[in-house]
Jmol script that loads the backbone (N, CA, C; Angstrom):
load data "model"
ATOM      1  N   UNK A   1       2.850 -27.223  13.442  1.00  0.00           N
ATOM      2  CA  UNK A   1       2.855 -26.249  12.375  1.00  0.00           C
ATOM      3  C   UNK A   1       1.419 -25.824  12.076  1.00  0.00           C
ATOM      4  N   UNK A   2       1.227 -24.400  12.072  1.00  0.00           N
ATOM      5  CA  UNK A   2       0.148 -23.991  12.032  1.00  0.00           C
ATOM      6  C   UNK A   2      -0.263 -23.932  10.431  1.00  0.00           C
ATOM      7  N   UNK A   3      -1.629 -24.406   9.986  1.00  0.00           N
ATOM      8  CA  UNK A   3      -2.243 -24.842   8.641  1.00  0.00           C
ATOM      9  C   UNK A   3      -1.662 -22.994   7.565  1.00  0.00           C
ATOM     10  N   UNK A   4      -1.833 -22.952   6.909  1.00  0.00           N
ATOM     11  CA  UNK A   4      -1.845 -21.732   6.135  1.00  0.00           C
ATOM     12  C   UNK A   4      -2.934 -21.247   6.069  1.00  0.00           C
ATOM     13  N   UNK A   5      -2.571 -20.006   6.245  1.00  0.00           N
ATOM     14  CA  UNK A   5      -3.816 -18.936   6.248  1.00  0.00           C
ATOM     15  C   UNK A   5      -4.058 -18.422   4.745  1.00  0.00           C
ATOM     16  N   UNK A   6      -5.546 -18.652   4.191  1.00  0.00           N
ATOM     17  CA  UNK A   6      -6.523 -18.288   3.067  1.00  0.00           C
ATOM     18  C   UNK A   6      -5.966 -17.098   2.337  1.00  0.00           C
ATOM     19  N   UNK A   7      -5.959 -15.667   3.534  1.00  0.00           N
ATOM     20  CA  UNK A   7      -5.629 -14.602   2.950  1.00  0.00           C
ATOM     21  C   UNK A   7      -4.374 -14.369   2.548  1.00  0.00           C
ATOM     22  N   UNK A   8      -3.283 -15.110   2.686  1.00  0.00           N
ATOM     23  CA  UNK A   8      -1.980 -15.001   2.354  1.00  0.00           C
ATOM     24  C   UNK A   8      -1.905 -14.820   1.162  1.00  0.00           C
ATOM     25  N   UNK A   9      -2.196 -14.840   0.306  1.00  0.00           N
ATOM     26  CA  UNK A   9      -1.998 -14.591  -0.798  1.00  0.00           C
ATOM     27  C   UNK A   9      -2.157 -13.172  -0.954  1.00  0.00           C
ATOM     28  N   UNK A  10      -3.585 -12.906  -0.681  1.00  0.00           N
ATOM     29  CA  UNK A  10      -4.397 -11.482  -0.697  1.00  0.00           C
ATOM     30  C   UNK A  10      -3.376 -10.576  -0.203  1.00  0.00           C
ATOM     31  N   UNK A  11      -2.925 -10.687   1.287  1.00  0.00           N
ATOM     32  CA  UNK A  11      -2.061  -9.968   1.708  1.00  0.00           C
ATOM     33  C   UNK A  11      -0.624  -9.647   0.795  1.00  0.00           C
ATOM     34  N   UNK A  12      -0.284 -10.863   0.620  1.00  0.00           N
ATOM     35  CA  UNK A  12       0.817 -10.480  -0.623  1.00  0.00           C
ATOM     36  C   UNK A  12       0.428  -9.633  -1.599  1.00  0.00           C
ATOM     37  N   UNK A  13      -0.861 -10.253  -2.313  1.00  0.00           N
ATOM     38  CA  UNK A  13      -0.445  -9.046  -3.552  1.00  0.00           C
ATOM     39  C   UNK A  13      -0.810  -7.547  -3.061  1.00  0.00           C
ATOM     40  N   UNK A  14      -1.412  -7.482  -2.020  1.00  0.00           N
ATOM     41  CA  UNK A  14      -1.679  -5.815  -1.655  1.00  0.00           C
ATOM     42  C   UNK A  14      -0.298  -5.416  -1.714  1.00  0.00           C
ATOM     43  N   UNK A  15       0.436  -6.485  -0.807  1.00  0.00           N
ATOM     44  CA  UNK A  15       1.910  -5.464  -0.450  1.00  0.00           C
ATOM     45  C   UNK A  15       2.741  -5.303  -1.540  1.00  0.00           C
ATOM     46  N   UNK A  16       2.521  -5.981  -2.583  1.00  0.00           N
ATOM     47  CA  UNK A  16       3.638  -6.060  -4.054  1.00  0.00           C
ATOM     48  C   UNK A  16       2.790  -4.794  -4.645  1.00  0.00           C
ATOM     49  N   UNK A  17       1.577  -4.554  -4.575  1.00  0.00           N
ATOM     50  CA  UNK A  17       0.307  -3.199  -5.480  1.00  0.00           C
ATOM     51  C   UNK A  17       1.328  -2.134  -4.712  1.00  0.00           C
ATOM     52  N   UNK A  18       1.313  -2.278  -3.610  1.00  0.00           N
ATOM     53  CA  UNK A  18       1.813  -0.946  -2.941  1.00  0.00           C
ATOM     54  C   UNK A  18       2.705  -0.794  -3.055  1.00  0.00           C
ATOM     55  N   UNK A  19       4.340  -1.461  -2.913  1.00  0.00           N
ATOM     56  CA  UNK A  19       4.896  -1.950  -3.559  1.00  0.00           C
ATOM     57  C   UNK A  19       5.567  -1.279  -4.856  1.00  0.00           C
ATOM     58  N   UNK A  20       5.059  -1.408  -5.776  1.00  0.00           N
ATOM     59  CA  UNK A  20       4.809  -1.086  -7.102  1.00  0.00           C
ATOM     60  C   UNK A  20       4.575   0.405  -6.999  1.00  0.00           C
ATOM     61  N   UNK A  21       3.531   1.053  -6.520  1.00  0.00           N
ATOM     62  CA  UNK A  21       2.819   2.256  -6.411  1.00  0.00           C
ATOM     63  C   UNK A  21       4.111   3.154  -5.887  1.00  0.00           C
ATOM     64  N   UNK A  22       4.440   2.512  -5.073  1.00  0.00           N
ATOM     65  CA  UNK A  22       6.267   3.262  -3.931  1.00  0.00           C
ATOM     66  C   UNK A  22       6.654   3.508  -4.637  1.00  0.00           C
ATOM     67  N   UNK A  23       7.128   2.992  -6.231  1.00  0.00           N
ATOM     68  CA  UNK A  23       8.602   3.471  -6.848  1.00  0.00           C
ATOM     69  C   UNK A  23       7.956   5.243  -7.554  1.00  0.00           C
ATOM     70  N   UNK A  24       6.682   5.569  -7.353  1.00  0.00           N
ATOM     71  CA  UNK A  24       6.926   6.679  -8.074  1.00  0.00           C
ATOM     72  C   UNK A  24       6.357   7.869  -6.551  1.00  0.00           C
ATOM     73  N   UNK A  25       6.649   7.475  -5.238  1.00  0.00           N
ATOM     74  CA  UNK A  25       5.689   8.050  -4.499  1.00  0.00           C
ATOM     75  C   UNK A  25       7.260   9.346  -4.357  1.00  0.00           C
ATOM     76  N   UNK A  26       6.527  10.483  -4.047  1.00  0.00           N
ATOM     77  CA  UNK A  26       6.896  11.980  -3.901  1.00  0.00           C
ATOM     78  C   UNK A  26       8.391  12.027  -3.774  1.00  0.00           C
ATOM     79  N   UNK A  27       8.156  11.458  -1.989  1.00  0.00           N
ATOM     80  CA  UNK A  27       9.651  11.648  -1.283  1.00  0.00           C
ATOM     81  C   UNK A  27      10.395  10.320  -1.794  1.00  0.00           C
ATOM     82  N   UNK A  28      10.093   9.166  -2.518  1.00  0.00           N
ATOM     83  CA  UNK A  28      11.021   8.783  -3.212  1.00  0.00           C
ATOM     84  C   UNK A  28      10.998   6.784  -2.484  1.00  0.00           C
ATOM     85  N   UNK A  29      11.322   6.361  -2.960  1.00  0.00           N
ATOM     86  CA  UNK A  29      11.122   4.891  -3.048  1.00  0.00           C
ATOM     87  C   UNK A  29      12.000   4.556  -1.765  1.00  0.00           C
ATOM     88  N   UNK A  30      12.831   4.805  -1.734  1.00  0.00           N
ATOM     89  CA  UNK A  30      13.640   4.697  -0.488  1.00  0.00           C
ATOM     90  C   UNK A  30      13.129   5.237   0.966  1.00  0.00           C
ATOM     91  N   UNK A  31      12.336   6.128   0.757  1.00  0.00           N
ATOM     92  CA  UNK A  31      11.393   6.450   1.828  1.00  0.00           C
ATOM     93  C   UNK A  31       9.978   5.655   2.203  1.00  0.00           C
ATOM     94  N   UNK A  32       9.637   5.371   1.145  1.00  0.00           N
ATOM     95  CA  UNK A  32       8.565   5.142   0.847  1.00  0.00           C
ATOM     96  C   UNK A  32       8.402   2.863   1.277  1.00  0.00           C
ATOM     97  N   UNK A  33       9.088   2.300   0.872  1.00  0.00           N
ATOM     98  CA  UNK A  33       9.547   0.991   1.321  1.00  0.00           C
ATOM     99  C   UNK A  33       9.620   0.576   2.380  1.00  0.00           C
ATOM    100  N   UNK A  34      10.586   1.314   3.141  1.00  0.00           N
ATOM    101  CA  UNK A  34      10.845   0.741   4.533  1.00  0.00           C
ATOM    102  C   UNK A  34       9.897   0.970   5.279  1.00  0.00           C
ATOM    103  N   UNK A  35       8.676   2.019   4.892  1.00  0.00           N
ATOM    104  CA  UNK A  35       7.873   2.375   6.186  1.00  0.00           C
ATOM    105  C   UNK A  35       6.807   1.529   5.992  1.00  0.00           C
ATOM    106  N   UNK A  36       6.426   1.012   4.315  1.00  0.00           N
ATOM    107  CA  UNK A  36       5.507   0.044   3.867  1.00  0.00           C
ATOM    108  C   UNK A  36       5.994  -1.459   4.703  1.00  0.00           C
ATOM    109  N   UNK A  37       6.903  -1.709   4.689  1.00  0.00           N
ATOM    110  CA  UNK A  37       7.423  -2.882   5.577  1.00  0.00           C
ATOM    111  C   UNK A  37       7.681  -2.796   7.134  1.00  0.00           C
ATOM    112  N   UNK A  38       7.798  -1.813   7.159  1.00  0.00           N
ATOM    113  CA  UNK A  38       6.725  -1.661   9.197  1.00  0.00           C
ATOM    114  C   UNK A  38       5.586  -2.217   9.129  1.00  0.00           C
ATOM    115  N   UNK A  39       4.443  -1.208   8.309  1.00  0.00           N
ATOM    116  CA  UNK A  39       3.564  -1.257   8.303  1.00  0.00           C
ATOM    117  C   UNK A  39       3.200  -2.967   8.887  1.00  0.00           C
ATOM    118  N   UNK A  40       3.753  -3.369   7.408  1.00  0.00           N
ATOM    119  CA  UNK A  40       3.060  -4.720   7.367  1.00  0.00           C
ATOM    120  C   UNK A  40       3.848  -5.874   8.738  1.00  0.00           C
ATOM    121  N   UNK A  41       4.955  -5.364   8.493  1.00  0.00           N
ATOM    122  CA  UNK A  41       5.476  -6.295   9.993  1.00  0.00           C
ATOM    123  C   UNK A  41       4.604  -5.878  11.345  1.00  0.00           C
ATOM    124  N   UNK A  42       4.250  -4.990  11.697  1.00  0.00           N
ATOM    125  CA  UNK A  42       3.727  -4.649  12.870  1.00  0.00           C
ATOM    126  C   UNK A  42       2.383  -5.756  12.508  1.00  0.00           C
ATOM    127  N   UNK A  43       1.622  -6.062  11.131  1.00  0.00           N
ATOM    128  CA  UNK A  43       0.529  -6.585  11.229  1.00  0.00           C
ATOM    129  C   UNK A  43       1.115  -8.512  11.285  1.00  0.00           C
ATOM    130  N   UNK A  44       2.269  -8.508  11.670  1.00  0.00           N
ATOM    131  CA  UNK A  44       2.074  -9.883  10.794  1.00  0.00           C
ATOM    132  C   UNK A  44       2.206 -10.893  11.906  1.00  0.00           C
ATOM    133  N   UNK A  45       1.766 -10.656  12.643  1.00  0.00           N
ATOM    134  CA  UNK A  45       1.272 -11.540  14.052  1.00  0.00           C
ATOM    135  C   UNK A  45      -0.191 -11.938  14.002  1.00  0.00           C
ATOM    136  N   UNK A  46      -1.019 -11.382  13.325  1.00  0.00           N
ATOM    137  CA  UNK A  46      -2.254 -11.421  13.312  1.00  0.00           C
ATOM    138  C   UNK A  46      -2.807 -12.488  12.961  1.00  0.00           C
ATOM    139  N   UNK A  47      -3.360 -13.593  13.446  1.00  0.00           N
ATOM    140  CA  UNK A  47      -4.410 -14.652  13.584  1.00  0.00           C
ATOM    141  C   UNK A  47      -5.849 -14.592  12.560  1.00  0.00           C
ATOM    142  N   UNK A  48      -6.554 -13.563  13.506  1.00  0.00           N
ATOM    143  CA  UNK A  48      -7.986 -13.946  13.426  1.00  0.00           C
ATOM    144  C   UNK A  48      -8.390 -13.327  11.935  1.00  0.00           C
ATOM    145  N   UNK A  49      -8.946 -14.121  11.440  1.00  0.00           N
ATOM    146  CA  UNK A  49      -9.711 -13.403   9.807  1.00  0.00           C
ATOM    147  C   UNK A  49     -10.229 -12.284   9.769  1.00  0.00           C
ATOM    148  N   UNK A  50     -10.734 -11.890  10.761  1.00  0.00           N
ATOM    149  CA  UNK A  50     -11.274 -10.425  11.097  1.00  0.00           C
ATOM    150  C   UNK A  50     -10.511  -9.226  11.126  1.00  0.00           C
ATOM    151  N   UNK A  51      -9.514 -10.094  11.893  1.00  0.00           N
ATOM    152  CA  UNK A  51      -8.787  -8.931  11.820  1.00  0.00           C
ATOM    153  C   UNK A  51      -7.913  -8.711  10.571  1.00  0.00           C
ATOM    154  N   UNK A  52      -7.366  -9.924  10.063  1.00  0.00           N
ATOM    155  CA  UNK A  52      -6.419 -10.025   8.423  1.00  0.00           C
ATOM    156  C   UNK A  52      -7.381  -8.820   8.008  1.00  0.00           C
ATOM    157  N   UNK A  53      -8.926  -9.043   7.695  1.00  0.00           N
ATOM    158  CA  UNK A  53      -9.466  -8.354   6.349  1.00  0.00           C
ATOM    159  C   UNK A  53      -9.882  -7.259   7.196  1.00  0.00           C
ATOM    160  N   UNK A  54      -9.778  -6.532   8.078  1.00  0.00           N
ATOM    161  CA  UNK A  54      -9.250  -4.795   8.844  1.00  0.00           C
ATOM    162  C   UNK A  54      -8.356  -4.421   8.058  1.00  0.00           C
ATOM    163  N   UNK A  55      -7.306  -5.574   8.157  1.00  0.00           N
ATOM    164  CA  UNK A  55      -5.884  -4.662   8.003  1.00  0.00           C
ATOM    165  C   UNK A  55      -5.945  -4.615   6.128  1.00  0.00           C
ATOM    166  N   UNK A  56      -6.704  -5.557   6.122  1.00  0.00           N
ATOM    167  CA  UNK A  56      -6.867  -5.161   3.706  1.00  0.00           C
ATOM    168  C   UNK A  56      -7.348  -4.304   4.033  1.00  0.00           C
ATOM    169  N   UNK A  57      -8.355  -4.235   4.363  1.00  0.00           N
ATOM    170  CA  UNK A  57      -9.129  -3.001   4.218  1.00  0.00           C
ATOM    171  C   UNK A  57      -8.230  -1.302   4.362  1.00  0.00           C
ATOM    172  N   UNK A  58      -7.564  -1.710   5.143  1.00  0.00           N
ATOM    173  CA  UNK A  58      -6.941  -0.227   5.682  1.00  0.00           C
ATOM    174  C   UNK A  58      -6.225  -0.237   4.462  1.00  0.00           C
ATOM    175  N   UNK A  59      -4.932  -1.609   3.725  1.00  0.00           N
ATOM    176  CA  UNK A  59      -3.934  -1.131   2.981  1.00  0.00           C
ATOM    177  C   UNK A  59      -4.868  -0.897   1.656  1.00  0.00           C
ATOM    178  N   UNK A  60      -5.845  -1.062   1.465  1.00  0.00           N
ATOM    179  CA  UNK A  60      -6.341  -1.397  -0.108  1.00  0.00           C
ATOM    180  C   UNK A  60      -6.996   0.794  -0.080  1.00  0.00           C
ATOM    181  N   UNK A  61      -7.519   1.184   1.367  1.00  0.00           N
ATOM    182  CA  UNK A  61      -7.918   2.600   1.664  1.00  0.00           C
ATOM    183  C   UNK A  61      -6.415   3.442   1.220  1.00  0.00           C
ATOM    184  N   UNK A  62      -5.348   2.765   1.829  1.00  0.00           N
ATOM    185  CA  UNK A  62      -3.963   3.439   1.370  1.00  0.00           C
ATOM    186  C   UNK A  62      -3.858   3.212  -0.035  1.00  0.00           C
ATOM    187  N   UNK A  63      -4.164   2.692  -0.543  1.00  0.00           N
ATOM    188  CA  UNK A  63      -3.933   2.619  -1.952  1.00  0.00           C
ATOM    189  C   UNK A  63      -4.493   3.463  -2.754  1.00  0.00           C
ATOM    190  N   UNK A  64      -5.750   3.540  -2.311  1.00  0.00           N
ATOM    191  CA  UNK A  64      -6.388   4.578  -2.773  1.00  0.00           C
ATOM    192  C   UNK A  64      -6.263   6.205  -2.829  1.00  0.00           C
ATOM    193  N   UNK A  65      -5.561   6.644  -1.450  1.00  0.00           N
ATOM    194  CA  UNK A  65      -4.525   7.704  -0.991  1.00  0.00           C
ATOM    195  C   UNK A  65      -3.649   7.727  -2.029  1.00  0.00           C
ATOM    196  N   UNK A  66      -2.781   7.117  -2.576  1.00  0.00           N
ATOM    197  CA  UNK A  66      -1.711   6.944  -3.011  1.00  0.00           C
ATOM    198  C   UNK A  66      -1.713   7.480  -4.680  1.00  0.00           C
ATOM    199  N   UNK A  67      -3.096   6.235  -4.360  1.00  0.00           N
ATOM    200  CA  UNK A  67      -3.738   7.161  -5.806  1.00  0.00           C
ATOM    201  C   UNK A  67      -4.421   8.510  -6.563  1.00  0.00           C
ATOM    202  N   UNK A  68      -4.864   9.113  -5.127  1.00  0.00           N
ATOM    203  CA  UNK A  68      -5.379  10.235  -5.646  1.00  0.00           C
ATOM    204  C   UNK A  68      -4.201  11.146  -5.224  1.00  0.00           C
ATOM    205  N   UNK A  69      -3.019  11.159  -4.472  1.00  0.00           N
ATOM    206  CA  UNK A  69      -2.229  12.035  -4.677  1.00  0.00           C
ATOM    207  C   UNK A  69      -1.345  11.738  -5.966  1.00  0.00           C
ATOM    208  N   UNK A  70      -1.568  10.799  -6.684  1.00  0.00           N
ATOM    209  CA  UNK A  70      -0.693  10.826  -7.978  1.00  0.00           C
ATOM    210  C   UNK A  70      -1.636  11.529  -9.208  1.00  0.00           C
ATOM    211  N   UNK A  71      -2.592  11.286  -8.908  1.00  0.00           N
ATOM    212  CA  UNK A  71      -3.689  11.646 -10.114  1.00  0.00           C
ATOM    213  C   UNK A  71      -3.679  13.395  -9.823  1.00  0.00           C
ATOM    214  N   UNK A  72      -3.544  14.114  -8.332  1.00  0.00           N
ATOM    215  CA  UNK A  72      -3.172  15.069  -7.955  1.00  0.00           C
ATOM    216  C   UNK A  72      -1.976  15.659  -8.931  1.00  0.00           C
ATOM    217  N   UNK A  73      -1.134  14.881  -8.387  1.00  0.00           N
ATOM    218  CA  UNK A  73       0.552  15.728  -9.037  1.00  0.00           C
ATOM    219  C   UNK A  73       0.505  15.727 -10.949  1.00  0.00           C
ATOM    220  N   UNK A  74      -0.016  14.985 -11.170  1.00  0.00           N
ATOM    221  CA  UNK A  74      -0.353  14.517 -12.716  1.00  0.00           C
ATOM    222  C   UNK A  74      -1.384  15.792 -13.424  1.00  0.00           C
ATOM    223  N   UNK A  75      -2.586  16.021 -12.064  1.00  0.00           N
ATOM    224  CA  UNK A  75      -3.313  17.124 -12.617  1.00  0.00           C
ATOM    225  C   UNK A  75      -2.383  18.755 -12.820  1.00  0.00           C
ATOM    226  N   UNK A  76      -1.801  18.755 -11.480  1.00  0.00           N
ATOM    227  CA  UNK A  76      -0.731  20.174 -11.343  1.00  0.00           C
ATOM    228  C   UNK A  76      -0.015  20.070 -12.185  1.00  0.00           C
ATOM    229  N   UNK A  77       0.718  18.997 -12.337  1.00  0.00           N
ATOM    230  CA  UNK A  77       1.498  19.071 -13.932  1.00  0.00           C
ATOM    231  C   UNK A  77       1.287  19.996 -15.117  1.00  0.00           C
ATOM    232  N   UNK A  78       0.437  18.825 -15.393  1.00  0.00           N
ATOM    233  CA  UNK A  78      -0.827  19.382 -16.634  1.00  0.00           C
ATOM    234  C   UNK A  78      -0.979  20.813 -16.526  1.00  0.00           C
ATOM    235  N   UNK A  79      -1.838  20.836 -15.012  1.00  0.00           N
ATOM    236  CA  UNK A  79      -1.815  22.654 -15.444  1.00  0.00           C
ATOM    237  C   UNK A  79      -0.633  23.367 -15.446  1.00  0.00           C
ATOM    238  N   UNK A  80       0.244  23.539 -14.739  1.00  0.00           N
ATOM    239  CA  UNK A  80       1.271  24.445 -15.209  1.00  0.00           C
ATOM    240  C   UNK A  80       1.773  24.454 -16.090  1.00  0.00           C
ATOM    241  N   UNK A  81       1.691  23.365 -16.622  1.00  0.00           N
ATOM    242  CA  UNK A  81       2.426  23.307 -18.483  1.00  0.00           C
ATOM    243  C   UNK A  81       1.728  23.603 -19.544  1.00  0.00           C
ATOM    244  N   UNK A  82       0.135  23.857 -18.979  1.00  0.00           N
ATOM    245  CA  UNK A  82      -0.797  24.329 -20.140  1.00  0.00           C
ATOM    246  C   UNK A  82      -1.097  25.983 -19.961  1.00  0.00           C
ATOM    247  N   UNK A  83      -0.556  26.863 -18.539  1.00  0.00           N
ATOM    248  CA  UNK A  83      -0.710  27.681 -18.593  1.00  0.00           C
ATOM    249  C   UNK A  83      -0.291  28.799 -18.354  1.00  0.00           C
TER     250      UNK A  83
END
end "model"
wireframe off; spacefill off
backbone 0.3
color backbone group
């Protein structure tokens, strides 16, 4: 049995942030889930520490995506209802 890996945790809570972030994304939570759980299955063979903190790096960059298209739809909001 192989020891537990450090970042496991880390990796979890990215995927519960994103996760979380899904239930309000565009095309809809049901879209939005299953492709977040590719994502992370395609990574979850991964070994080396180097590579674990690539793949944060990439989901924590998606997060950030995620975020500025909500802060996006939030701004268009705003304006069409103010003008």
């Amino acid at each position: 049995m192989a020891p537990p890996n450090p970042l496991r945790h880390e990796v979890i809570r990215v995927y519960k942030q994103l996760l979380y972030m899904g239930r309000e994304y565009p095309l809809g939570y049901d879209y939005f889930r299953p492709r977040l759980h590719k994502a992370f299955s395609a990574k979850a063979d991964l070994q080396d520490e180097a590579e674990i903190r690539k793949g944060l790096e990439q989901a924590e960059y998606v997060k950030k995506e995620i975020e500025a298209l909500y802060y996006l739809k939030r701004y268009r909001a705003l304006k069409q209802r103010y003008e």
